[in-house]
C-alpha positions, 0 to 999 in steps of 0.5 A, spaced: 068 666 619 071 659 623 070 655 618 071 646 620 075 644 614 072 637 614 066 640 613 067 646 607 067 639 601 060 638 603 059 646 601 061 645 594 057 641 589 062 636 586 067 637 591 073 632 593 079 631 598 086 631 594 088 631 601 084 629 606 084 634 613 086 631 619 082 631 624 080 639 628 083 643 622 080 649 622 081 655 618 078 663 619 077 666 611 080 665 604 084 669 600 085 669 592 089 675 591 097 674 595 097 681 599 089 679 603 092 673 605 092 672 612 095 664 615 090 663 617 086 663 610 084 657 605 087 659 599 084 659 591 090 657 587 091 659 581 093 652 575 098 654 569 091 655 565 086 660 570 086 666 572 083 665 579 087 666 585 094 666 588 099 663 583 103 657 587 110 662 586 106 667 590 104 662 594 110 660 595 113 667 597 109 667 603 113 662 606 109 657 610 104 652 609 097 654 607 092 650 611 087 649 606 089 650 598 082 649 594 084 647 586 082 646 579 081 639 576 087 642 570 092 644 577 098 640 575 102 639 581 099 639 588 101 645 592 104 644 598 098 644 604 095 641 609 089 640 605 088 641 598 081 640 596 079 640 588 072 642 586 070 643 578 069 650 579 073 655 583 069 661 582 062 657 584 066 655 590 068 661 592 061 664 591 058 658 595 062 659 601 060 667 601 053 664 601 054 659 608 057 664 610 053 670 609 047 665 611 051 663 618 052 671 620 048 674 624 050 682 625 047 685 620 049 688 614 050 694 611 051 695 604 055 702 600 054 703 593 055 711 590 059 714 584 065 717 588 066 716 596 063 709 596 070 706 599 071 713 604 064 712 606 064 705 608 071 706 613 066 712 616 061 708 617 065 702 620 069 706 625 063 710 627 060 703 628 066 701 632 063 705 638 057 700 639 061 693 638 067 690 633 066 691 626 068 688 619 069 691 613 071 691 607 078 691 606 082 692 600 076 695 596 074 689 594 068 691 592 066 686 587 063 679 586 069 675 588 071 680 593 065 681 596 065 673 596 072 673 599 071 679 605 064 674 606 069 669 607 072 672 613 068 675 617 067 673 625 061 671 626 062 675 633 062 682 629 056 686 631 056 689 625 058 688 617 060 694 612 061 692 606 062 697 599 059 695 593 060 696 586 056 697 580 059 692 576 056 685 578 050 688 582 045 683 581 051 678 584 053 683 589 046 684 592 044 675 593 051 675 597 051 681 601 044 681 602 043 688 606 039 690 612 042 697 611 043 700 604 047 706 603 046 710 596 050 716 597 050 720 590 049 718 582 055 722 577 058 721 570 063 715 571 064 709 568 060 711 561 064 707 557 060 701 561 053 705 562 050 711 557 047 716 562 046 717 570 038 714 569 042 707 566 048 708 573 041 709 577 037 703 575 044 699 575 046 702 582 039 700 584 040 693 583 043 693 590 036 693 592 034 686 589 036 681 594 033 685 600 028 683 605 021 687 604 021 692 610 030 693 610 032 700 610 034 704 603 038 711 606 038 715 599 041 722 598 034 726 596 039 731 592 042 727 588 041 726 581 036 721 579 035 720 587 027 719 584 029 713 580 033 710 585 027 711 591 022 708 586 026 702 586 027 701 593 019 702 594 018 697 588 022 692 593 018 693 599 024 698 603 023 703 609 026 710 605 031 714 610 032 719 605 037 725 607 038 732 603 037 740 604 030 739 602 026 740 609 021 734 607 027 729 608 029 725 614 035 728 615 037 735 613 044 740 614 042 747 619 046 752 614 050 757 618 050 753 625 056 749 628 063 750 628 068 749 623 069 742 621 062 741 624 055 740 621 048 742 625 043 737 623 036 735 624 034 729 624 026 726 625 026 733 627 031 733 632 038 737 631 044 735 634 051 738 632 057 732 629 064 733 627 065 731 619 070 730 615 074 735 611 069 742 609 064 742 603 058 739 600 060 732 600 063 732 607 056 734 609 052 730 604 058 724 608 055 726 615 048 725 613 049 719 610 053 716 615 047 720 620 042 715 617 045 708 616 046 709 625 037 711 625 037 705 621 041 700 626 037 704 632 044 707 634 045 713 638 048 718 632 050 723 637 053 719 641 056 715 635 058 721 630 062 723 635 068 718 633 069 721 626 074 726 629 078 721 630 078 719 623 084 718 618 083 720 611 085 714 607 091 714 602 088 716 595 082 718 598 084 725 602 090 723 605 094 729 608 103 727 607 108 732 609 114 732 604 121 735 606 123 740 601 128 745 602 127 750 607 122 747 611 115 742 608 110 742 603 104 738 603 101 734 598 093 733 599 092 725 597 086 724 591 090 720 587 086 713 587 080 715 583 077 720 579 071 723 575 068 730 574 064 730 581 070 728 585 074 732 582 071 738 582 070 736 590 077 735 591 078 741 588 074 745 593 078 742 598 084 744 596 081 751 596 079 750 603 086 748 605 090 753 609 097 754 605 102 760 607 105 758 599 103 756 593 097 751 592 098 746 585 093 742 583 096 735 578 090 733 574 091 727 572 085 725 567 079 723 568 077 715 565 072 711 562 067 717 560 067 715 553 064 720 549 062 725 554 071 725 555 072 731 551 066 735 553 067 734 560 075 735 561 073 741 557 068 743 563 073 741 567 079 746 565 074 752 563 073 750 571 079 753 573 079 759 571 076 761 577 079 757 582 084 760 587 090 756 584 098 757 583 100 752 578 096 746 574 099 740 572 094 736 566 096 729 565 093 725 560 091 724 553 084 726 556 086 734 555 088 734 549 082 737 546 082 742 551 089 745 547 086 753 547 082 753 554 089 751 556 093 756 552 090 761 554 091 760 562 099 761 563 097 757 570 097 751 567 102 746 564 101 739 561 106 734 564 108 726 562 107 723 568 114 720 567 117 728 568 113 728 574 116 723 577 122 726 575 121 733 577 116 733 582 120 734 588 124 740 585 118 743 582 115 744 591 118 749 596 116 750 602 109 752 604 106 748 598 100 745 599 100 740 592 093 735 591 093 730 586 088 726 584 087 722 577 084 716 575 088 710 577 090 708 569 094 715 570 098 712 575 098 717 580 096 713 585 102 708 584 106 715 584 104 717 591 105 711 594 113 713 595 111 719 599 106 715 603 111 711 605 116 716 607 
């Protein structure tokens, strides 16, 4: 978004200049946490006593001067900017700016929310979209209030369309911000229940993405999902054209069984069929495919012609990314799943580590799966009672989530229970080659950190 310095005071109620712009400054986004920052962005800083934006040290590092600092009336020094504007409340001035910003947009939006694959998805669709014009998207996962402020901040106004993942959290928010033409709910699952009791709050919640769209947009649903029926009430209540997409042959789109090739899925769509690349194999690459399928109906694109670009997607780091690691004798792999996890992602991750050719050993490293409240014991328990079917060498439990699983796991000599500080230190050593080796844990296991050092080699 480019945005004329001088007039961003008169965007913020009881906004004023502690250093008045020159004449022509401009500035194209903003940015409250350090690794988004471009130099071209207005910056949030942080005062002694806050918790909002970047710390004038972090700013410092950066080593150049910031275009615009917005401050809080408590900031003790100044920073060092060509203009520095204080305004009573930085996170109303953030929210503020999302809003003329989202007001000056005029590409639509499109807006993602689901349990598990929300981030995947919204890449998936984004690049699929790059085929009919330029595209922004989410970046850094930012998925709440404030980052969904942040990334609204800094869309180009000459983008032909807007992707942006939304979370559960701050929903009602995220809904008046974002305000979607498109909505994308890909699939209800046990997660986060220390925050909400059951899959009809999560629908109900999730809903929410609904409230600030305009009567006749489009909601795409996953008909199959749990509580989908929920979540369709919801988006008729406000007045949205349903796409519904799932195995049933009343919906929109459905998948053909038993057409295509690998890698492939054959599906019909308002009755017309049509073959598109997925990415990775199972239900859920499946289930991403139709999703992905009903966003472009929505916008009027041409699926075929589009979809096509998924063959070129990249599986994103933590979210399925497949690194090569040396190892004596030649290399394994490790399948990259460590961002995030729940009971569904991770018995999906699961599956596709079964689908992956391996001429050695398959490992998985289970991280455990957080914020399931009281449903923790039960579920790491189905979990573990899961794997005893499944085609695996050697498993790897991390985490005080299985420690109520202690005599399904004795009984499976496969399955060793590791500290995540062994892991880093043994890791390498415990691979030969051929090894295919997934990951994947919620992020308090600290998997996801522990994979970056692979990633980057």
């Amino acid at each position: 978004m480019d945005w004329r310095v001088a007039d961003i005071a008169e965007l913020i109620d009881g906004a004023s200049w502690r250093v008045p712009p020159e004449a022509g400054l401009r500035v194209l986004g903003a940015s409250i946490y350090a690794p988004t920052l471009r130099a071209d962005d207005m910056v949030f800083v942080r005062d002694a006593q806050g918790d909002f934006g970047i710390t004038p040290g972090k700013l410092s590092a950066q080593g150049r001067l910031a275009l615009l600092a917005i401050v809080s009336p408590t900031a003790a020094d100044l920073p060092q900017a060509r203009a520095v504007l204080q305004v009573p409340d930085q996170q109303k001035a953030l929210f503020a700016l999302a809003s003329a910003a989202r007001a000056r947009l005029v590409a639509p939006v499109v807006g993602v929310t689901g349990s598990a694959g929300k981030t995947s998805v919204t890449a998936m669709i984004a690049h699929c979209l790059q085929g009919a014009g330029p595209v922004y998207a989410t970046r850094f996962g930012a998925n709440m209030a404030r980052g969904i402020s942040w990334n609204l901040c800094c869309v180009p106004e000459s983008v032909a369309y807007c992707v942006l993942e939304m979370a559960i959290r701050q929903m009602l928010w995220n809904s008046r911000l974002a305000r979607p033409d498109v909505s994308v709910f890909t699939n209800i699952h046990l997660a986060h229940l220390v925050y909400h009791k059951d899959l009809r709050t999560i629908a109900a919640r999730k809903s929410q993405i609904f409230s600030a769209m305009s009567p006749g947009a489009v909601a795409v649903v996953n008909a199959d999902m749990h509580e989908s029926a929920t979540v369709q009430a919801a988006a008729l209540a406000q007045g949205l054209r349903l796409l519904t997409y799932g195995q049933a042959a009343c919906t929109d789109i459905r998948p053909i069984p038993a057409t295509g090739a690998p890698g492939t899925v054959t599906l019909d769509i308002h009755g017309h069929r049509m073959t598109v690349p997925t990415v990775g194999s199972g239900p859920h690459a499946i289930e991403n495919a139709m999703a992905i399928a009903g966003v472009l109906c929505a916008l009027n694109q041409p699926v075929d012609v589009l979809m096509v670009r998924l063959a070129s997607f990249e599986a994103l780091a933590g979210r399925g990314m497949v690194v090569q690691v040396a190892v004596k004798g030649g290399s394994a792999q490790i399948l990259d799943h460590s961002y995030n996890a729940n009971p569904a992602s991770m018995r999906a991750a699961l599956d596709e580590l079964g689908r992956l050719p391996c001429t050695g050993r398959r490992i998985a490293v289970l991280g455990q799966m957080a914020e399931l409240g009281a449903h923790s014991a039960e579920q790491h328990g189905l979990l573990v009672r899961d794997l005893k079917d499944r085609p695996l060498d050697r498993i790897y439990l991390i985490g005080e989530g299985y420690d109520s699983c202690s005599q399904a796991v004795s009984k499976d000599t496969r399955i060793v229970r590791m500290e995540m500080v062994d892991l880093q230190r043994q890791f390498e050593a415990l691979l030969k080659a051929g090894d295919v080796v997934m990951l994947k844990g919620s992020n308090s296991t600290g998997l996801y950190r522990f994979a970056d050092r692979f990633r980057q080699n």
